[in-house]
C-alpha positions as CSV (number, residue, x, y, z in Angstrom):
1,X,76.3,27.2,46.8
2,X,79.6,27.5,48.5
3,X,81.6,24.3,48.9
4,X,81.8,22.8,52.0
5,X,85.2,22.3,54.0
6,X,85.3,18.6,54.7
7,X,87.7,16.1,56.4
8,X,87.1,12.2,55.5
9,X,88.9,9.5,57.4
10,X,88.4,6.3,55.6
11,X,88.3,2.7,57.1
12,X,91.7,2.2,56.9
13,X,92.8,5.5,58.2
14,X,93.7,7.6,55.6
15,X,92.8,11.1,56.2
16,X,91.8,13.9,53.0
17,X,91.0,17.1,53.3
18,X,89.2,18.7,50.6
19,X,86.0,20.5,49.5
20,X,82.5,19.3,48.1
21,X,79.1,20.8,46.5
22,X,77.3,17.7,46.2
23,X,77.2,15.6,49.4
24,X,73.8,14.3,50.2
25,X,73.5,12.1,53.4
26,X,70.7,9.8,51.0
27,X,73.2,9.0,48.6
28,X,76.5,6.3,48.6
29,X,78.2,8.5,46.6
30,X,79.8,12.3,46.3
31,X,82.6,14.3,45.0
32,X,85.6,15.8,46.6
33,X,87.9,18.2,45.3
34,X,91.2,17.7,47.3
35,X,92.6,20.5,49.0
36,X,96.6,19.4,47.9
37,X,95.3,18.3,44.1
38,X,95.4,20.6,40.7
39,X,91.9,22.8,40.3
40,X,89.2,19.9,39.3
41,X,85.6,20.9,38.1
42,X,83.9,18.3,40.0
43,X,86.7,16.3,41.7
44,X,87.4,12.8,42.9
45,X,84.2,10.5,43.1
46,X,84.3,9.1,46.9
47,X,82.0,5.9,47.5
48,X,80.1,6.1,51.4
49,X,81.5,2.3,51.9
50,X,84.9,3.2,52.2
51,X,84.6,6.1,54.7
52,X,84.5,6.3,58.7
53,X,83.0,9.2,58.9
54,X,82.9,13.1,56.8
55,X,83.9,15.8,59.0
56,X,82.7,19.1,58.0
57,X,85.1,21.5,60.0
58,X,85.4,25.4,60.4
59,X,89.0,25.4,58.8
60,X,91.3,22.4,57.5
61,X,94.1,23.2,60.0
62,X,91.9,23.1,63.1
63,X,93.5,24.0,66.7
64,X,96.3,21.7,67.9
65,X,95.9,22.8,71.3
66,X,92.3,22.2,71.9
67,X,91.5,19.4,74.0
68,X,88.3,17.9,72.4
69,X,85.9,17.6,75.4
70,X,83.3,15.3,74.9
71,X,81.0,16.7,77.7
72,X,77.8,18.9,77.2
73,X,78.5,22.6,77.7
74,X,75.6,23.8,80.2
75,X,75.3,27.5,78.3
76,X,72.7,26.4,75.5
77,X,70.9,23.2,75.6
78,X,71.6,20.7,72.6
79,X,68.6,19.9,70.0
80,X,68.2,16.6,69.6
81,X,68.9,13.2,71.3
82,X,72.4,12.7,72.9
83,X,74.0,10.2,71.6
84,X,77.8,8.4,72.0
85,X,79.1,6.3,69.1
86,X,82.2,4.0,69.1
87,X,83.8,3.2,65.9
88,X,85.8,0.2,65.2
89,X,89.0,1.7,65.6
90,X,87.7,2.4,68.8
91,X,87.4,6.0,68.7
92,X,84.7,7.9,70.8
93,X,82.2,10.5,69.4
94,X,79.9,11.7,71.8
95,X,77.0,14.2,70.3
96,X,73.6,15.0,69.6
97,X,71.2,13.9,66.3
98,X,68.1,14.9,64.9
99,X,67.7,11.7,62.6
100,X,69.7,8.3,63.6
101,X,67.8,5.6,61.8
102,X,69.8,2.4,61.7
103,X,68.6,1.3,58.5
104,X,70.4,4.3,56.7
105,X,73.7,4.2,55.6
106,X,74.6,7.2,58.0
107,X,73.6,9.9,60.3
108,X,74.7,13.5,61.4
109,X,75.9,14.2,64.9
110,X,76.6,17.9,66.2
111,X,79.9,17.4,68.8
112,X,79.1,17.7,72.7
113,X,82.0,20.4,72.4
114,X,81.0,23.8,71.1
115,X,84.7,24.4,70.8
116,X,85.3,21.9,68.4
117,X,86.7,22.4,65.1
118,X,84.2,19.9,63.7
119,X,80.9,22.0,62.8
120,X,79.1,17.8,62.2
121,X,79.6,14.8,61.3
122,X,78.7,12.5,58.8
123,X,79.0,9.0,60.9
124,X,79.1,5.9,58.4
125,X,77.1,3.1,60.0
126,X,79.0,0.2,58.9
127,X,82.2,1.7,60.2
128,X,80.8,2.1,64.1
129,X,81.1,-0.4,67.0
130,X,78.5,0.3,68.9
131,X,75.6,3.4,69.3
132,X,74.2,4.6,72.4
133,X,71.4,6.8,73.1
134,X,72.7,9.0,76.3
């Protein structure tokens, strides 16, 4: 299996960049080999709790110049619900998700924009303000 290209902004706001083979939205914990560290077999162990949110993204540097648009693109329906989740910090992620279940320590959203460097997220429940079905 080929690594996946992730972004993880923590709680506090730090911000790594690095890849992983063994994330698992059922479990608290994964690995992360960071993009700026020495070649590691398996990488840093990263704990769910401490995390905002895992972005998995098309490339690490993204596009400076793209205006994240959290509106719906009328060219291809979205699958699943529509949702729009506030984080503490009081940043806005609006999406859609097949499987938001409160009682699990996360859920994946797809972003509204199909421009977005972001391919889905990995939203940490304890780390948003509020959910909203849209």
């Amino acid at each position: 299996m080929e690594p996946s290209k992730i972004v993880m902004r923590y709680v506090d706001g730090r911000i790594v960049k690095g890849f992983t083979n063994d994330f698992s939205p059922n479990k608290t914990l994964f690995h992360v080999r960071p993009v700026d560290s020495a070649a590691m077999d398996k990488g840093v162990e990263i704990s769910l709790r401490q995390l905002k949110a895992v972005f998995f993204v098309r490339d690490f540097s993204g596009d400076p110049s793209h205006d994240e648009s959290n509106e719906f693109s009328g060219v291809q329906p979205p699958s699943g619900r529509k949702v729009e989740v506030t984080f503490f910090d009081e940043e806005v992620l609006v999406g859609t998700t097949l499987g938001y279940d409160p009682g699990r320590p996360g859920f994946f959203i797809t972003p509204a924009d199909p421009q977005s460097n972001n391919l889905r997220v990995f939203v940490v429940s304890a780390a948003m303000r509020k959910f909203r079905f849209l």
